[in-house]
C-alpha positions as CSV (number, residue, x, y, z in Angstrom):
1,X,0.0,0.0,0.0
2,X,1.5,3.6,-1.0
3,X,1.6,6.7,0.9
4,X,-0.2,9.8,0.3
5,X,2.9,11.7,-0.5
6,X,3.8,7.9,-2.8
7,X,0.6,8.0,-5.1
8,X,1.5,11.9,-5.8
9,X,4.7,11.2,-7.2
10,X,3.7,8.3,-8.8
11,X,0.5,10.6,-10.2
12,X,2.8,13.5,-11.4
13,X,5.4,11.1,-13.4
14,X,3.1,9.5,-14.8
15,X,0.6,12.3,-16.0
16,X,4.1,14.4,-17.2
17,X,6.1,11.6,-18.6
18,X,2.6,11.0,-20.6
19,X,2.9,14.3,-22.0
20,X,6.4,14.8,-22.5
21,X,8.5,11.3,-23.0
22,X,11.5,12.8,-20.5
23,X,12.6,11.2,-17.5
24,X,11.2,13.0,-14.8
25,X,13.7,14.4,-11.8
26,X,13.1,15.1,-7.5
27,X,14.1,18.8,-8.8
28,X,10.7,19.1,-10.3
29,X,8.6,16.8,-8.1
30,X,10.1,19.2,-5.1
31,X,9.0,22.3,-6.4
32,X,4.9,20.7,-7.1
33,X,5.3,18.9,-3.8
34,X,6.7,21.5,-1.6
35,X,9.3,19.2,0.1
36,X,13.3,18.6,-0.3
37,X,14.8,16.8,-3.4
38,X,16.1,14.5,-0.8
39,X,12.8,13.5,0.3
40,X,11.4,12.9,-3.4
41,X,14.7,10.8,-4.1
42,X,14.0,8.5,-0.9
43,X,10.3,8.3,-2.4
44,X,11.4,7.4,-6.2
45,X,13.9,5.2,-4.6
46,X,10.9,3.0,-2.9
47,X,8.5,3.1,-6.0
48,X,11.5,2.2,-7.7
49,X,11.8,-1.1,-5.1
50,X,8.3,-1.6,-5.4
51,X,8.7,-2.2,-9.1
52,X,6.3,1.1,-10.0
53,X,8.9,3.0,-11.5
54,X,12.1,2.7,-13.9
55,X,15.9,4.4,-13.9
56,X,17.1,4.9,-17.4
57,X,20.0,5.2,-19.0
58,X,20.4,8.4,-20.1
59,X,18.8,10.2,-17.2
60,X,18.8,10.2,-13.1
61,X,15.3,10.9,-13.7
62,X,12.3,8.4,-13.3
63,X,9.7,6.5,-16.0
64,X,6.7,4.6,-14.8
65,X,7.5,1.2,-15.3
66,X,4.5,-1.5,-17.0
67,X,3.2,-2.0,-13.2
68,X,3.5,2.0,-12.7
69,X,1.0,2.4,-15.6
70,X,-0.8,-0.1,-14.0
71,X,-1.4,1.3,-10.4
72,X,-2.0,4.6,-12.2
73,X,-4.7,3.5,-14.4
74,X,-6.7,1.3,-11.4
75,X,-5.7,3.5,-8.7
76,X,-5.1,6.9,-9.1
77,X,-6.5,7.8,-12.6
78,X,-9.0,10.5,-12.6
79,X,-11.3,10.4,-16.3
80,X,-10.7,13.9,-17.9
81,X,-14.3,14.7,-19.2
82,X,-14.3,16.1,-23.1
83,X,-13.9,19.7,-24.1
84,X,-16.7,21.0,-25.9
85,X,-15.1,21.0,-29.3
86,X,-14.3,17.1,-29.8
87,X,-17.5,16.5,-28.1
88,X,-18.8,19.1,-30.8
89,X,-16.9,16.9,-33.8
90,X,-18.5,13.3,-32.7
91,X,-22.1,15.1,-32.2
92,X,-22.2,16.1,-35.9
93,X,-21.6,12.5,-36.4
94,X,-23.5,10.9,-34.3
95,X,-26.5,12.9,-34.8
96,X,-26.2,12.5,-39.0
97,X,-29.1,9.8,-39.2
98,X,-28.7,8.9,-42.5
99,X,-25.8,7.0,-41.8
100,X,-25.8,3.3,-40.8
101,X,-24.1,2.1,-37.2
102,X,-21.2,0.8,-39.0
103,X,-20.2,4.7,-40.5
104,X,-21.2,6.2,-37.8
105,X,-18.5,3.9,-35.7
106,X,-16.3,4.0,-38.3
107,X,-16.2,8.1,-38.8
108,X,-16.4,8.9,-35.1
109,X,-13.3,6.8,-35.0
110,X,-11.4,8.7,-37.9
111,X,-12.4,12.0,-35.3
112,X,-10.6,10.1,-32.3
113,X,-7.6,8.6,-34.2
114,X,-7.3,12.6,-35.8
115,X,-7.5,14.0,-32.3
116,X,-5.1,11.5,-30.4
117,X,-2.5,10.5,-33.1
118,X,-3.6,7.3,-32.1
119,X,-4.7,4.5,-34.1
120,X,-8.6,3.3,-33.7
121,X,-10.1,-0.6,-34.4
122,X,-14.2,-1.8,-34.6
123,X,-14.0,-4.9,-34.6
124,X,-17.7,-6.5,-35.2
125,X,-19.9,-9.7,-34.2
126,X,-18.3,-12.5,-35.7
127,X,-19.0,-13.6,-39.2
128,X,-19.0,-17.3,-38.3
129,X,-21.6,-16.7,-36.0
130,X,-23.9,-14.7,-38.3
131,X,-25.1,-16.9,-41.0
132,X,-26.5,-16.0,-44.6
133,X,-30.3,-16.4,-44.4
134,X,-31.1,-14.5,-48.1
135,X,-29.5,-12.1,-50.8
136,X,-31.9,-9.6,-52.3
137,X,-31.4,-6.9,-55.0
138,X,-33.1,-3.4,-55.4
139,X,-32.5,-1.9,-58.5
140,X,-31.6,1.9,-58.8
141,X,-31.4,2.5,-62.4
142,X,-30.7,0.5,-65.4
143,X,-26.5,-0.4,-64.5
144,X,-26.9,0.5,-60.6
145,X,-28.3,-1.5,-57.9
146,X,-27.9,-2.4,-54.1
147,X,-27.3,-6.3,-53.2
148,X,-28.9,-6.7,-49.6
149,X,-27.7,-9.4,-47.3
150,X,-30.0,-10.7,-44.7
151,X,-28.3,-12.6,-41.3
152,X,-30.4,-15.1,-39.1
153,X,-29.8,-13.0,-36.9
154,X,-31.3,-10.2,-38.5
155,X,-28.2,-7.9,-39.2
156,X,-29.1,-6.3,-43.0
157,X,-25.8,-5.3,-44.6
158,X,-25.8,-3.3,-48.5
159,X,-23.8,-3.0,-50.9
160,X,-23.7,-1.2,-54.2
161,X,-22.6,-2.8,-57.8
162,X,-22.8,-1.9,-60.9
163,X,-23.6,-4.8,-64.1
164,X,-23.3,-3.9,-67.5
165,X,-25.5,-5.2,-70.0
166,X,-27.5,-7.7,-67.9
167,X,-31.3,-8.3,-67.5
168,X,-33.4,-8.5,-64.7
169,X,-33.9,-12.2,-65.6
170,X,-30.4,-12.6,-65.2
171,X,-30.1,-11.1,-61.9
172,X,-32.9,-12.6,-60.5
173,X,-31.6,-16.6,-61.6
174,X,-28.3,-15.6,-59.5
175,X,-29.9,-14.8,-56.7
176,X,-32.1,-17.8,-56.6
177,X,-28.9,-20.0,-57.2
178,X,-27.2,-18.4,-54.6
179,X,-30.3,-18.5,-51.9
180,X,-30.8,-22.2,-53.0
181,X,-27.9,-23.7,-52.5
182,X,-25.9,-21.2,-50.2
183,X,-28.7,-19.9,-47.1
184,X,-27.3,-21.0,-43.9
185,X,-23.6,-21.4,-44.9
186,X,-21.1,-18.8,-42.4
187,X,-21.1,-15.4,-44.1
188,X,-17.1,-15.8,-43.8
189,X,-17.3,-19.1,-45.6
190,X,-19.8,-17.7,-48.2
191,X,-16.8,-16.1,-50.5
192,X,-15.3,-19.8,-50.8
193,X,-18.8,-21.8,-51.2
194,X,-19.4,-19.4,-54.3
195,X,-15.9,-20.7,-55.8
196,X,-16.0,-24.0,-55.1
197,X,-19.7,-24.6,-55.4
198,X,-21.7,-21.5,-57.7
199,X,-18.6,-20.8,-59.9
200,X,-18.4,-24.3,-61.6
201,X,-22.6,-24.3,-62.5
202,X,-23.3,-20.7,-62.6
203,X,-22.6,-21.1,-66.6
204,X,-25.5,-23.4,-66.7
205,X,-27.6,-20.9,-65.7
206,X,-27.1,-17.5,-67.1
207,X,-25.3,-15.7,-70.0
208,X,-23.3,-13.2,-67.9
209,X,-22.4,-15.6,-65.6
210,X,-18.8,-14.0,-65.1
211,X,-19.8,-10.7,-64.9
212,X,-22.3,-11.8,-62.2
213,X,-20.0,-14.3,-60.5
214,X,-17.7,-11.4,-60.0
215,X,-19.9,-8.9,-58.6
216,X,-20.9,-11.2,-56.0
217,X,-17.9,-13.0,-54.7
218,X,-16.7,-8.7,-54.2
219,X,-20.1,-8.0,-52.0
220,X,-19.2,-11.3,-50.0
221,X,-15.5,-10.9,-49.7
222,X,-16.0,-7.6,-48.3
223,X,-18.8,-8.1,-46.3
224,X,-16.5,-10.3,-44.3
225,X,-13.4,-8.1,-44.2
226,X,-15.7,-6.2,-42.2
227,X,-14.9,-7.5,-39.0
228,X,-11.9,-5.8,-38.5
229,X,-11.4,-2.1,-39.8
230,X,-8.5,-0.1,-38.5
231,X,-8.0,3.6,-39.0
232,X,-5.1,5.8,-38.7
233,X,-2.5,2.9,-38.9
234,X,0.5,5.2,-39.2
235,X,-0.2,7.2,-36.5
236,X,2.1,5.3,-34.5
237,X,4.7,6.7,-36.8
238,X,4.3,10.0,-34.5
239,X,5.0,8.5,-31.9
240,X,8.5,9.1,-30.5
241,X,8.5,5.2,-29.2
242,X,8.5,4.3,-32.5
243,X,9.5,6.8,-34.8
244,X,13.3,5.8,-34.6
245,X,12.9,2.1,-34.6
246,X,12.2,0.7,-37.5
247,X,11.9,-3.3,-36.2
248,X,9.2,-2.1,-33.7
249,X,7.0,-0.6,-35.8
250,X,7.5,-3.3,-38.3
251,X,6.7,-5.5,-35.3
252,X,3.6,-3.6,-34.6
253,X,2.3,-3.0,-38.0
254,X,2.9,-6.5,-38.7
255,X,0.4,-7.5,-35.5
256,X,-2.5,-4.6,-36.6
257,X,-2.4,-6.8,-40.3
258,X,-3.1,-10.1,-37.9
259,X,-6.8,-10.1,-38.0
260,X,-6.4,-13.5,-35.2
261,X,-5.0,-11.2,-32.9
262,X,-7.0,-8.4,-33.3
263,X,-10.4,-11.0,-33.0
264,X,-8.9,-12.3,-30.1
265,X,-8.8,-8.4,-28.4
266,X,-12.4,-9.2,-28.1
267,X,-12.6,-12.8,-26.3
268,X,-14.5,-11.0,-23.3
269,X,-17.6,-11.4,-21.9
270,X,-17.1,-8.0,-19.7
271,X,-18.9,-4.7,-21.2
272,X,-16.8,-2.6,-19.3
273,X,-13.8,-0.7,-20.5
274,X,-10.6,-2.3,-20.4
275,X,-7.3,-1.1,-20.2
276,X,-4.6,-3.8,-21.7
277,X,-0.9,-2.6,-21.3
278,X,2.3,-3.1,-22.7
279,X,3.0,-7.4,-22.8
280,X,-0.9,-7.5,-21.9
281,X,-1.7,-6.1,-25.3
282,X,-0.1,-8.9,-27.2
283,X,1.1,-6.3,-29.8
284,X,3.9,-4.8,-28.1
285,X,5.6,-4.3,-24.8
286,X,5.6,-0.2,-25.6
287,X,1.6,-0.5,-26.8
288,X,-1.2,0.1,-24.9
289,X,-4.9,-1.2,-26.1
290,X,-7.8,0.0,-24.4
291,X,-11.2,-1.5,-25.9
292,X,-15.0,-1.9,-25.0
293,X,-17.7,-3.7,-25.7
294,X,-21.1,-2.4,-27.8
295,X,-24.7,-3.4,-28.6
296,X,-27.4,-1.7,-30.5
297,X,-30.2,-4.0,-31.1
298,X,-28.7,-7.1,-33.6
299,X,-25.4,-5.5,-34.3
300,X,-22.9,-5.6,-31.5
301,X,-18.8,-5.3,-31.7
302,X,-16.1,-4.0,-30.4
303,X,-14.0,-0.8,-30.4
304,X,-10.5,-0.4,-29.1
305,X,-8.0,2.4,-29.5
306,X,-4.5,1.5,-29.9
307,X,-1.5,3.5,-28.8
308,X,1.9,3.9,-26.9
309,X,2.1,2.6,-23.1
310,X,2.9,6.7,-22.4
311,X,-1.0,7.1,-23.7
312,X,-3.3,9.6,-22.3
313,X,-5.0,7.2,-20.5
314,X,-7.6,9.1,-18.9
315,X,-8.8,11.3,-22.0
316,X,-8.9,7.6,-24.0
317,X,-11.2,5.9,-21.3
318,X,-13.4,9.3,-21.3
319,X,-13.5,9.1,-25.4
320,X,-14.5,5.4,-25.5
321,X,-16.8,5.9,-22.7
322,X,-18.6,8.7,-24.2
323,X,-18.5,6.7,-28.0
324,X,-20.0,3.5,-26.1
325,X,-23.2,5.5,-24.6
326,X,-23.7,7.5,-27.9
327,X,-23.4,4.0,-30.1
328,X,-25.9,1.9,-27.6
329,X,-28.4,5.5,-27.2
């Protein structure tokens, strides 16, 4: 158990090494603190014992070690509430109803990966889980037209092509092909049942049949590259962590393409925020990942926003908080 005068110190290095990456010295912390250097060295000393805090190399100043971020973020973290202007920026947004769930996640994300340099993930349900129940198509004019697919669940996703040259008749034996002999498969396995299983017959059936083919194996196929869509990858460029080290960021990049690993960010059954740091993130030892849960009626997901361990963990908790109640309102 820490001091009074202990969870200061650790409270100040932590918030100021967060906003400046520079060790941070008892020359300082005696000023804010009103007490000798000598008695902030004996105190840095014992954090440092306790395994809170880190000496480096370069410095005889302090970092806040993996288990320092740690105690900060379940002990001593106080949620910085939004200014009105981002608040302003995700309103606009949020507000917009002409835009489905998935946009609205995806562009109030853009706003949060914009106003933290960091990078921002939705991951949604499962696609194994959700299984194709029907495709339907709505013409919009005589080349346009928007292929709906229907989920047991109920989840309605649409998509826009274009075909050139093909009738209604056409269209309509596709979709009756596809409904026959493809309702009920995975919508992740639905790309590969159409190549192994519509592709080889489809000739049978209609004249276009490429053209047709094609147009559907893209709806599909992207469909189910939906479940994990990342914005502002190179943000962690910015950030001095990794802006020098060109293995890291490989490293890291490398894990954000791993669309396992980034599924596996949600195998948890809590709703509540959750703050995964450094080795805990399974990306990096310098990354931090903090993620929640959401549900609005059938669609449900995950978002997570991914950055270094020196994040601004209390304005990220307050973002993902406030996107969470706006997403399930």
């Amino acid at each position: 158990m820490l001091t009074e005068r202990q969870n200061k110190i650790l409270k100040l290095i932590v918030e100021r090494y967060i906003k400046e990456p520079i060790p941070v010295g008892s020359k300082v912390l005696s000023k804010i603190l009103k007490c000798s250097s000598a008695t902030v060295r004996n105190e840095m000393a014992s954090l440092e014992d306790m395994g809170l805090l880190e000496k480096t190399h370069t410095s005889s100043g302090r970092v806040p070690s993996e288990a320092g971020y740690r105690y900060y973020v379940d002990n001593l973290m106080e949620l910085k509430k939004m200014n009105a202007e981002d608040m302003f920026k995700l309103q606009i947004v949020f507000k917009n109803q002409q835009l489905a769930l998935s946009d609205t996640i995806n562009q109030s994300l853009q706003i949060i990966s914009d106003m933290t340099n960091y990078t921002t993930v939705v991951l949604g349900g499962s696609s194994h889980e959700n299984l194709l129940k029907q495709i339907e198509v709505v013409p919009i004019d005589e080349e346009s037209m928007v292929v709906l697919i229907v989920t047991d669940k109920g989840h309605v996703e649409h998509k826009s092509i274009k075909l050139k040259d093909v009738s209604t008749d056409e269209i309509k034996k596709t979709v009756s092909l596809i409904n026959n002999l493809i309702a009920g498969t995975p919508i992740d396995e639905v790309s590969s049942k159409l190549e192994f299983e519509i592709k080889p017959i489809i000739g049978n059936y209609v004249k276009q049949h490429e053209q047709l083919y094609n147009a559907f194996y893209h709806v599909f196929n992207d469909y189910s590259s939906h479940d994990v869509n990342i914005v502002g990858r190179t943000k962690m460029l910015e950030q001095p962590e990794f802006s020098n080290n060109v293995e890291k960021i490989k490293n890291v990049f490398n894990k954000l393409e791993n669309k396992e690993l980034l599924n596996s960010i949600e195998q948890d059954d809590d709703n509540n925020i959750k703050v995964y740091i450094g080795e805990e993130s399974k990306i990096d030892d310098d990354v931090t990942v903090i993620k929640t849960k959401f549900k609005n009626g059938n669609e449900e997901g995950t978002i997570a926003i991914i950055g270094p361990k020196r994040m601004e963990y209390d304005r990220v908790v307050g973002m993902l908080e406030y996107m969470k109640e706006n997403i399930e309102r």
